[in-house]
N, C-alpha and C positions, 0 to 999 in steps of 0.2 A: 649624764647628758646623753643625749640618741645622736644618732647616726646625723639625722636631717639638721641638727642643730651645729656639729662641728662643719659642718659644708656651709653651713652659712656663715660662720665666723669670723672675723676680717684681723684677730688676735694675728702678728705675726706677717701679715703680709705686705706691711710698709720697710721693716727690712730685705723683704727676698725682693722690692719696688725697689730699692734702693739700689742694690748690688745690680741687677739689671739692667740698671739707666746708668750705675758708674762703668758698666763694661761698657755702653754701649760709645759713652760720650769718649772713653779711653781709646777706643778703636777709630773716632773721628777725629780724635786728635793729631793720635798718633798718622794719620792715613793724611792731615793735612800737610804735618810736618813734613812727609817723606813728600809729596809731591812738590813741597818747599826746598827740597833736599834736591831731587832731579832739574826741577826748574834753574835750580844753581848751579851745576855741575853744568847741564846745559846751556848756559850762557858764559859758562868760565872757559870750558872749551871751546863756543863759538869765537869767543875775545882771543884768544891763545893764536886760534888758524887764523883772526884778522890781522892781529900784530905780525903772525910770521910771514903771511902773505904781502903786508905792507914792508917788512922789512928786507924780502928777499927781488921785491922791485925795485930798491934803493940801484941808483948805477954803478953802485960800485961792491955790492952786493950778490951774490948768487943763491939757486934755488935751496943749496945745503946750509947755507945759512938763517935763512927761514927755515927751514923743518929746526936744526938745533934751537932755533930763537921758541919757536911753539914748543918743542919738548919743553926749554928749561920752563917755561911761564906754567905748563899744565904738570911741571915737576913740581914747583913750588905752591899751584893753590890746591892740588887735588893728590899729588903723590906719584910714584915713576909708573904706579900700572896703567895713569891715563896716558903715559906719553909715549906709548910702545909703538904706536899706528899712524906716525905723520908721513908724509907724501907731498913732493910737490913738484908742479909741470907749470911747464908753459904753454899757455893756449891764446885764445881769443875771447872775450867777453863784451856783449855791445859791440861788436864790431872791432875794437879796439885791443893791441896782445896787451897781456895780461899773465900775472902769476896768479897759479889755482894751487892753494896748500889745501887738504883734507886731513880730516884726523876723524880715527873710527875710535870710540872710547868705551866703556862700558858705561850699559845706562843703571842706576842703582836703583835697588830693588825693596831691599831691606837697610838700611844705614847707606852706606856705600857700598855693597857688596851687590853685584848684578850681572847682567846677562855681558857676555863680552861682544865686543865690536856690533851691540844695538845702537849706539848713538853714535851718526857718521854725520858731520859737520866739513860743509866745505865755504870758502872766504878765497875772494877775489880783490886782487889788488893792480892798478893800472900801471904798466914797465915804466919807468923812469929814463927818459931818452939822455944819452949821453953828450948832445948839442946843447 
C-alpha cells in the first residue's frame, strides 16, 4: 500500500468517532446533572431560611429559634456543613418589621463539594403581632 492510500482510508475511524462523541455526551451529562445538583441545594436552602424566618416571626417565638429551626432543616436534607452560616435580625421589609434569616452555604462544584459561603440566601418573614 503507498503512503497516499493509507491517509485516505476510513478503516478504523468509526471507533476513535465513537469514543469521541461518548466523552463528549458523558461531559453533557454529567455537566447537566451537577447543575441539577446546585439548582437543588439552592432551593433546599432558600426553603430552610423561609421556614426559619417564618418560624422565628411566630409571637411566641424568637430570632434563635429560627436560625436552630433552618439549621436543623438544612441538617437534614443537605448535611451539618450547610448549616454552619444562619443569621437572623430584625428589620423592615415593604415597609412593614420583619425577620430577615440568611444563610451563606456552599455552592457545589463537583458532587457536593464546593466553593464555601458562595451561596448566600436571605428570606423574609412578616412579625406576628402579639394583639
Amino acid at each position: 500500500m503507498r503512503l497516499r492510500d493509507l491517509t485516505r482510508d476510513d478503516r478504523g475511524s468509526a471507533a476513535v468517532e465513537f469514543v469521541l462523541v461518548g466523552v463528549l455526551l458523558t461531559v453533557l451529562t454529567l455537566s447537566v446533572m451537577q447543575l441539577g445538583l446546585a439548582l437543588l441545594v439552592r432551593n433546599t436552602v432558600h426553603d430552610a431560611a423561609g421556614e426559619g424566618a417564618r418560624f422565628a416571626a411566630l409571637a411566641d417565638n424568637g430570632l434563635a429559634d429560627g436560625v436552630l429551626r433552618a439549621q436543623q432543616l438544612l441538617t437534614i436534607a443537605l448535611g451539618p456543613s450547610y448549616a454552619t452560616d444562619v443569621s437572623a435580625s430584625v428589620g423592615s421589609y415593604l415597609g412593614h418589621p420583619a425577620v430577615i434569616v440568611t444563610v451563606r452555604a456552599p455552592l457545589p462544584l463537583i458532587g457536593l463539594v464546593g466553593v464555601d459561603d458562595a451561596l448566600e440566601v436571605t428570606a423574609h418573614a412578616a412579625v406576628e403581632p402579639l394583639e
